[in-house]
C-alpha positions in Angstrom: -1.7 -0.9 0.6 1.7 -2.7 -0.2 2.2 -6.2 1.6 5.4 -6.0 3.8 8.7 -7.6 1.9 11.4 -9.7 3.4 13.5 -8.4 1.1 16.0 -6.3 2.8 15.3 -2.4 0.8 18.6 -0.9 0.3 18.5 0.1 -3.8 15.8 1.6 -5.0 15.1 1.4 -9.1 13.6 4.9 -10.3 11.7 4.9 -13.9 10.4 7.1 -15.2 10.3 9.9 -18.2 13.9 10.1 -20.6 13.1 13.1 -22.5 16.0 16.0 -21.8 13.6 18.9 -22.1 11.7 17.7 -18.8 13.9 19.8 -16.1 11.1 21.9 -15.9 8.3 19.8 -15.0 6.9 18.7 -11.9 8.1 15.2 -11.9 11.7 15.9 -12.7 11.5 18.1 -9.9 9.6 14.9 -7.6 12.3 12.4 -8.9 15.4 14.7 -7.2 13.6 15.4 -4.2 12.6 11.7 -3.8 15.9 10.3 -4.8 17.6 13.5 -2.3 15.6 12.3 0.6 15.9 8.9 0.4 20.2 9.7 -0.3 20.0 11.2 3.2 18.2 8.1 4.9 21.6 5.7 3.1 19.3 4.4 0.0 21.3 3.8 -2.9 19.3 4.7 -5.8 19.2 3.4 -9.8 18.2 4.2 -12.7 18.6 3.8 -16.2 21.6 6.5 -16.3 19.5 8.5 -19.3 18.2 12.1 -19.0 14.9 13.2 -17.5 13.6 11.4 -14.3 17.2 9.3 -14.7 19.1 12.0 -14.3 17.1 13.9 -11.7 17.7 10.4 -9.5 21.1 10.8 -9.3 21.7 14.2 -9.1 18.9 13.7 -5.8 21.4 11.0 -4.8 24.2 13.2 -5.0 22.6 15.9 -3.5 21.5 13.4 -0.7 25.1 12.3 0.5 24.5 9.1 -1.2 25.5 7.3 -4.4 23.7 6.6 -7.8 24.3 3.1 -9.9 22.9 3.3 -13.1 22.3 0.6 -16.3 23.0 1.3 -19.4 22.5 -0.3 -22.9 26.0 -0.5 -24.7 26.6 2.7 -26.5 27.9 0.5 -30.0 24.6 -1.3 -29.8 22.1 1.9 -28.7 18.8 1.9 -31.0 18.5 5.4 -33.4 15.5 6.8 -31.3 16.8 5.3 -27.7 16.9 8.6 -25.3 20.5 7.6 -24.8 23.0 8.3 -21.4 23.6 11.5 -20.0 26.8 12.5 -19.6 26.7 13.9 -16.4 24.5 11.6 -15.1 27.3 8.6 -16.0 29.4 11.3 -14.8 28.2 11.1 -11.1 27.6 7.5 -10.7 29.3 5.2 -8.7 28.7 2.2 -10.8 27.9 2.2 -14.6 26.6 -1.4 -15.8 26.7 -1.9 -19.7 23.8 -4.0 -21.3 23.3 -5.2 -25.0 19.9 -4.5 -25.7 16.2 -3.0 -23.9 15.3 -6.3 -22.4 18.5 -7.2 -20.7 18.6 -3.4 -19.2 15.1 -3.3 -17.7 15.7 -7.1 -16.8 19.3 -5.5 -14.7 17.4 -2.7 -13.4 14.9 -4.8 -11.9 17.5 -7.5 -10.5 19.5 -4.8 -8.9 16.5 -2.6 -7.3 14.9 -3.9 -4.6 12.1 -1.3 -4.9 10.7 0.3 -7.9 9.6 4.1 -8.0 7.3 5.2 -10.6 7.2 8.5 -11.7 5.4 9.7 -15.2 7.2 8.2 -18.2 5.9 6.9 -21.6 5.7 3.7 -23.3 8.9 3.0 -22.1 7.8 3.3 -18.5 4.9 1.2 -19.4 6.8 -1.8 -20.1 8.5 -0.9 -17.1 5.7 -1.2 -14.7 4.1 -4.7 -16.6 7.5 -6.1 -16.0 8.2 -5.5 -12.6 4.4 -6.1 -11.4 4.9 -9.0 -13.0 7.9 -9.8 -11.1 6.2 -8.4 -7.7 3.6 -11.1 -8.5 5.8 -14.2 -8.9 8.3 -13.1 -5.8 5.0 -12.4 -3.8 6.8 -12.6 0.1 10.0 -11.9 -1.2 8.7 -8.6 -3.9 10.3 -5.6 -5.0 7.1 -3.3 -4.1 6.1 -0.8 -6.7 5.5 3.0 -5.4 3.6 5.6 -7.8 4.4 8.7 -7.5 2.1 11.2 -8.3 -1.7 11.9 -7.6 -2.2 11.2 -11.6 -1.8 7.6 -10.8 -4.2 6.9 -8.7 -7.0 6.7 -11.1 -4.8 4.5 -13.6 -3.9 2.4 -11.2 -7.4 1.8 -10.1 -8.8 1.6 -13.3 -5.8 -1.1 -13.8 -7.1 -2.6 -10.5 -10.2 -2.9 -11.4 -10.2 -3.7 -14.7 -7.5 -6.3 -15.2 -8.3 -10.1 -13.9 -5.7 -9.7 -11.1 -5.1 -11.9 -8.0 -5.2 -10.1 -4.2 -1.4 -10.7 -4.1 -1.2 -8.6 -7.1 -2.9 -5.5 -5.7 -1.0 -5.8 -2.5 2.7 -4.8 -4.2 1.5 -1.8 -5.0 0.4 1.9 -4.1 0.6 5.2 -4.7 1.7 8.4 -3.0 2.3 11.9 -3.1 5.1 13.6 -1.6 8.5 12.2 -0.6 8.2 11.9 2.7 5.3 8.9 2.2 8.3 7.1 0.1 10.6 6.6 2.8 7.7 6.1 5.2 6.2 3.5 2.9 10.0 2.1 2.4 10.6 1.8 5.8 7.1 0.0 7.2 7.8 -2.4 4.0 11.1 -3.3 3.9 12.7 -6.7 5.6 
């Protein structure tokens, strides 16, 4: 169970899956409603303004009355097999922030979230969640929590738990859940 945060919750990071064929699946479908609900309840709601989860965020935003920011890396400087923006998605958004390169783009989406959704991603989203755990860890009082979504984490997470040499402070800035409603639940009994 996440520790409560004084950090005031008002932006919330999504990461998550980049791949443009994954409108179909169930976690693009999860990322809108998520991102919709929270829209409705005044969370602003970020995201790395690429297809996929990204662009299921703010379109949930949108479609929630509220606003998406989203970080980008600097089209002149994107890498050949980077997933790229979505047009629409930089379309829609309030605020576009330009970045030079991977690190300094997960390092902005972290600084501008003050809570982290996790949805099902690849190696990408990996790095993601080390980083901001990570983060959780050293800001322990002050963390951006870290919400799974999806019943599929719950065994990583524990086998994570379990099987990494962490400290208590480290299990208590995150959890998982299942349906959108427990995220702004969650967000709410949390936040500062």
């Amino acid at each position: 169970m996440i520790a409560k945060t004084n950090k005031k919750i008002r932006r919330v990071t999504f990461f998550g899956d980049g791949d443009r064929l994954c409108e179909e699946k169930k976690h693009y479908r999860d990322a809108f409603k998520v991102a919709k609900l929270l829209g409705e309840n005044g969370y602003i709601i970020v995201n790395g303004g690429g297809p996929g989860v990204m662009k299921a965020a703010t379109l949930g935003a949108v479609a929630g009355g509220s606003s998406a920011e989203v970080v980008i890396l600097d089209p002149k400087k994107e890498p050949t097999n980077y997933e790229g923006v979505d047009k629409e998605n930089l379309k829609l958004a309030k605020r576009v922030i330009k970045t030079p390169n991977y690190e300094s783009r997960l390092k902005k989406l972290m600084e501008v979230g003050d809570a982290y959704i996790i949805f099902k991603g690849g190696t990408g989203t990996i790095s993601e969640i080390g980083m901001t755990w990570n983060r959780a860890k050293y800001e322990y009082g002050n963390h951006e929590p870290l919400i799974f979504f999806g019943v599929f984490w719950k065994k990583i997470v524990a086998d994570l738990v379990l099987g990494l040499n962490l400290e208590e402070k480290e299990k208590k800035v995150v959890e998982v859940v299942s349906s959108p409603k427990k995220v702004l639940a969650l967000l709410r009994r949390i936040g500062g």
